[in-house]
Rosetta silent file (secondary structure, phi, psi, omega in degrees, C-alpha in Angstrom):
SEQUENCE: XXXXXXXXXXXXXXXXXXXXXXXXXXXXXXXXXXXXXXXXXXXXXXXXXXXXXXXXXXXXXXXXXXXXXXXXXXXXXXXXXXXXXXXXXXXXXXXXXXXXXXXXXXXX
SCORE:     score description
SCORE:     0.000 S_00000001
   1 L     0.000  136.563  179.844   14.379    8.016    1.794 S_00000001
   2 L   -82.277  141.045  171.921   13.983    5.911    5.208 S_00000001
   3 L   -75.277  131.059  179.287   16.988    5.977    7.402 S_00000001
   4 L    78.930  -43.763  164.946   18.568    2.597    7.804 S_00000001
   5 L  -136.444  147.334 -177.875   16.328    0.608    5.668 S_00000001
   6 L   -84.318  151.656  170.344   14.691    1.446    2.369 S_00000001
   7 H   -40.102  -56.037  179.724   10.582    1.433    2.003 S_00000001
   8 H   -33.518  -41.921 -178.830   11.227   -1.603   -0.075 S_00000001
   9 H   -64.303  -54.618 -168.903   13.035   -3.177    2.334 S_00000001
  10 H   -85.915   -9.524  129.386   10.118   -2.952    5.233 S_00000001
  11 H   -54.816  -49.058 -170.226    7.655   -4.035    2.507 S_00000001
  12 H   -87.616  -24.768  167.618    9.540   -7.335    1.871 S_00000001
  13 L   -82.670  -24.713  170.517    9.887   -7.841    5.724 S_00000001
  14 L   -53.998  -56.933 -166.552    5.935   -7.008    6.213 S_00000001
  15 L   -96.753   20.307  175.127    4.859   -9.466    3.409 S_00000001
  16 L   -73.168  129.587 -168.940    7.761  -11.992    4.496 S_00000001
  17 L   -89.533  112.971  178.518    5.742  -15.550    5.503 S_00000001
  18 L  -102.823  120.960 -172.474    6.590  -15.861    8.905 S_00000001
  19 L   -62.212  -13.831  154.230    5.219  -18.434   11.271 S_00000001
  20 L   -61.395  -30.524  163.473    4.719  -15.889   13.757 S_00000001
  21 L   -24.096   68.415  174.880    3.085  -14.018   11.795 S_00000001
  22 L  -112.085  136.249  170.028   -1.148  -13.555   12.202 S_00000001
  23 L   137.847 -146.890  172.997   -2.966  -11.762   10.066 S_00000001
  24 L  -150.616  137.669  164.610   -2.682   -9.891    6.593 S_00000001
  25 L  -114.307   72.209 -173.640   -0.455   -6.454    6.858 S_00000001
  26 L   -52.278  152.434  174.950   -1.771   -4.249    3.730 S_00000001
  27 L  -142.961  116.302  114.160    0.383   -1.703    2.478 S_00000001
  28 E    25.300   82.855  147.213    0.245    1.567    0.755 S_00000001
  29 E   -82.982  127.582  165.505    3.941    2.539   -0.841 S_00000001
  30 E  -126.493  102.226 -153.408    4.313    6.010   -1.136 S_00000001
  31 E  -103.246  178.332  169.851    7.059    6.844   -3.032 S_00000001
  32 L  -102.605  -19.741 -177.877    8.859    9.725   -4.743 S_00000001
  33 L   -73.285  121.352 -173.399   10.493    7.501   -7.455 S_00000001
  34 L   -66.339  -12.821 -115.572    8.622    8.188  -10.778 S_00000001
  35 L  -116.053  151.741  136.208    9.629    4.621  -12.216 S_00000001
  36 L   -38.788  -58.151 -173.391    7.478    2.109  -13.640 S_00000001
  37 H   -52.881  -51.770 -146.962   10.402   -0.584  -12.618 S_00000001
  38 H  -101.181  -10.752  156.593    9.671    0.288   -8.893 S_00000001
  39 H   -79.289  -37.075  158.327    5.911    0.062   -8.908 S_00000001
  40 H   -52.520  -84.764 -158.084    5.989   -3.194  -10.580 S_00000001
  41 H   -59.548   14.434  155.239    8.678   -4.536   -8.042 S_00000001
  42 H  -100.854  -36.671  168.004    6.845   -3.556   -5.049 S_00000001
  43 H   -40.050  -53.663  151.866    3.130   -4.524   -6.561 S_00000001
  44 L   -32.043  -67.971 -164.503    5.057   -7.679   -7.247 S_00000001
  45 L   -80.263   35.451 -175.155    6.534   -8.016   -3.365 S_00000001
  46 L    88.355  -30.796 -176.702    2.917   -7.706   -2.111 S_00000001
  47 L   -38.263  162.923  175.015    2.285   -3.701   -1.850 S_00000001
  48 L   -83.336  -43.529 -179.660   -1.105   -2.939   -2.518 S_00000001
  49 E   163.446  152.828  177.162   -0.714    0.226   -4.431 S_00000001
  50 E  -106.754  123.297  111.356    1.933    2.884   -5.350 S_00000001
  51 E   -95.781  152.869 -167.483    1.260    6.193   -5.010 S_00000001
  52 E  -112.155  160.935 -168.450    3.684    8.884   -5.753 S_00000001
  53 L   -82.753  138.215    9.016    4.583   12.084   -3.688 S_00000001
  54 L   -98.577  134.819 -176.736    2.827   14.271   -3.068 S_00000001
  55 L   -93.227 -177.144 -157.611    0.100   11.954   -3.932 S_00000001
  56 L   -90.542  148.519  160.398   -3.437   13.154   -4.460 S_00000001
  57 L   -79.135  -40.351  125.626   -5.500   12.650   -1.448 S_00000001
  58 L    30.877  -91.792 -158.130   -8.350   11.434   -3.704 S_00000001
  59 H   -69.115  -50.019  179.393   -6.586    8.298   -5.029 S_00000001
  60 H   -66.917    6.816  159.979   -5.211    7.551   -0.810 S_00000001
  61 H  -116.994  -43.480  174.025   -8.738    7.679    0.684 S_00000001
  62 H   -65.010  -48.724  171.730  -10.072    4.976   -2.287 S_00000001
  63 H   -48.994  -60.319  179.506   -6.881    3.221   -1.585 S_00000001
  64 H   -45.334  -53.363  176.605   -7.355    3.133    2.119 S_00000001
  65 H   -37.026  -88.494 -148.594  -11.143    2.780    1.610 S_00000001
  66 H   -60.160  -49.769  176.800  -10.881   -0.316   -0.666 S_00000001
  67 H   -42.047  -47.421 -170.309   -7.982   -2.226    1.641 S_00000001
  68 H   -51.881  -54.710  177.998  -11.133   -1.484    4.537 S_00000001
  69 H   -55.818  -55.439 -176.709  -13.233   -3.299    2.658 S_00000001
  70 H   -27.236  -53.511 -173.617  -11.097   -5.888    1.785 S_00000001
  71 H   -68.915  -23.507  165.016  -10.234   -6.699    4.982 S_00000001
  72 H   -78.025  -18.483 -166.778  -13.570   -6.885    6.355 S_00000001
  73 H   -84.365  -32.082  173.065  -14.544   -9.295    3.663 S_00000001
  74 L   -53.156  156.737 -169.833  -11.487  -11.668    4.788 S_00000001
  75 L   -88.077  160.951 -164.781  -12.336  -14.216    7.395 S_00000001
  76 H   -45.866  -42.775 -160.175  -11.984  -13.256   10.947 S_00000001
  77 H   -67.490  -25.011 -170.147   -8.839  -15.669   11.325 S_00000001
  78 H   -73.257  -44.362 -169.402   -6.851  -13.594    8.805 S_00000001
  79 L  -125.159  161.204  148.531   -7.020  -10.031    9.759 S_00000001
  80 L   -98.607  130.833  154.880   -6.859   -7.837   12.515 S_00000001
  81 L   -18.233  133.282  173.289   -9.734   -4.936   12.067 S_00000001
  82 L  -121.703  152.729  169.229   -7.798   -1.742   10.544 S_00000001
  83 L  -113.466  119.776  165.029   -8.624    1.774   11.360 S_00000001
  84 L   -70.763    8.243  174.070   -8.289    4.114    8.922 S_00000001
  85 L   -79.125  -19.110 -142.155   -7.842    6.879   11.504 S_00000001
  86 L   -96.242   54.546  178.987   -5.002    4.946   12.645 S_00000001
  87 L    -9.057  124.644  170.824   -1.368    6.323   10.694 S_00000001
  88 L    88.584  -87.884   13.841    0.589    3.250    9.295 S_00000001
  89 L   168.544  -25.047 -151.570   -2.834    1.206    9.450 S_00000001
  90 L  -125.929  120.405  158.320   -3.681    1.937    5.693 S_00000001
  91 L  -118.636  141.045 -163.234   -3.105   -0.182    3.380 S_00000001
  92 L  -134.403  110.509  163.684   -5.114   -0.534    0.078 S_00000001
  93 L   -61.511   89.181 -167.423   -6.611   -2.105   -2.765 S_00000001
  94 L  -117.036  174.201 -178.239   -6.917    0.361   -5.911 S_00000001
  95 L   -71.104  164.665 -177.685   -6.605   -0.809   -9.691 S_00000001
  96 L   -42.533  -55.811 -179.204   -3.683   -1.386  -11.175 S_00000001
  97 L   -56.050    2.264 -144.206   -3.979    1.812  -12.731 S_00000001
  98 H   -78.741  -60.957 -169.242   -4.029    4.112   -9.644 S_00000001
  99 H   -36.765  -72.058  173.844   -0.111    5.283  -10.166 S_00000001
 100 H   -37.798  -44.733 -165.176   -0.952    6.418  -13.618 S_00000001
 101 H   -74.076  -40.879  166.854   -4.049    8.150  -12.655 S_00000001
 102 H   -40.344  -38.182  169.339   -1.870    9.887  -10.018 S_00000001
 103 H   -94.083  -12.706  175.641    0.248   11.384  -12.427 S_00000001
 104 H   -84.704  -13.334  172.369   -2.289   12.503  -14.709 S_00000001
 105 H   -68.684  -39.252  174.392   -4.034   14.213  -11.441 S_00000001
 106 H   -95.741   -2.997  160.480   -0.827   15.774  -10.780 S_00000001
 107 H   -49.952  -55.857  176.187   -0.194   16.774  -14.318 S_00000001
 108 L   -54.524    0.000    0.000   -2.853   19.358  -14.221 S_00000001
């Protein structure tokens, strides 16, 4: 839990369209909540991918990876360059399926 605002919350202000706004801000949620319900509703508000704690490192370096690509593939005017070195920076595309695969990784 975040003090003062929930992850959710700072996901819905990230992916809010603001005219101030430049760029695309991918995001990552990394949550402890197990739920179906709350991977839908953030995958829904824009998130990227769910992973759940302690997620696999694995699945978060393909996530991270695959946002990098995205974002280079996007036209200059869109993005800012992300570093995946860079904490807070990584956001990611992974299939749908990545949450699931997370718990069967963590299953074992």
């Amino acid at each position: 839990m975040m003090p003062g605002m929930s992850g959710f919350e700072v996901l819905c202000r990230l992916k809010a369209p603001e005219p101030t706004r430049h760029g695309h801000i991918p995001v990552i949620m990394i949550s402890a909540l197990d739920e179906l319900d709350s991977a839908v509703r953030c995958i829904e508000a824009g998130a990227e991918d769910y992973l759940l704690k302690p997620f696999n490192t694995v699945l978060m370096r393909a996530a991270s990876t695959a946002v990098l690509k995205k974002a280079a593939a996007r036209p200059a005017s869109r993005h800012r360059p992300l570093s995946a070195g860079r904490e807070g920076a990584a956001g990611g595309v992974a299939p749908p399926h990545s949450a699931a695969q997370h718990r069967r990784a963590h299953a074992q």
